[in-house]
C-alpha angles and dihedrals in degrees: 000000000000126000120228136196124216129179131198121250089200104037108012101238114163116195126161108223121191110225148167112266080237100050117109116258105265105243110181119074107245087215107045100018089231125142090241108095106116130183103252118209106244130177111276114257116201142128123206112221135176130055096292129145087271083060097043095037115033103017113069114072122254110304110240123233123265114246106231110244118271118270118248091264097054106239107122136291115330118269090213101047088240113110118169101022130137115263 
């Protein structure tokens, strides 16, 4: 359920509810019974956590890219892409 923040317009009384996204806005002020509470917009707090496809996908940092392995000779990765083979 999300929390949401609502503010009066009399008094200025500022209180988060949790409530049901189907759940009706609240309208009167707990705290001076006026018809002024009104829902504020606020920045979205939330963490993913798991294992799931953000994590998987968009979590991990760049991969970097694999060095290709060292010629025979030992002087560094193969121009030609082709270690190891017969010359």
């Amino acid at each position: 359920m999300p929390i949401y923040e609502y503010r009066c317009a009399a008094c200025g009384f500022q209180k988060e509810h949790l409530q049901k996204l189907s759940d009706a806005p609240l309208t009167l002020c707990p705290e001076c019974a006026q018809a002024t509470y009104e829902k504020q917009l606020s920045a979205v707090g939330f963490q993913l956590k798991g294992s799931g496809w953000y994590a998987t996908d968009f979590k991990n940092p760049a991969k970097k890219p694999v060095n290709p392995p060292p010629c025979q000779g030992g002087t560094g990765a193969c121009p030609s892409g082709a270690c190891g083979a017969a010359e």
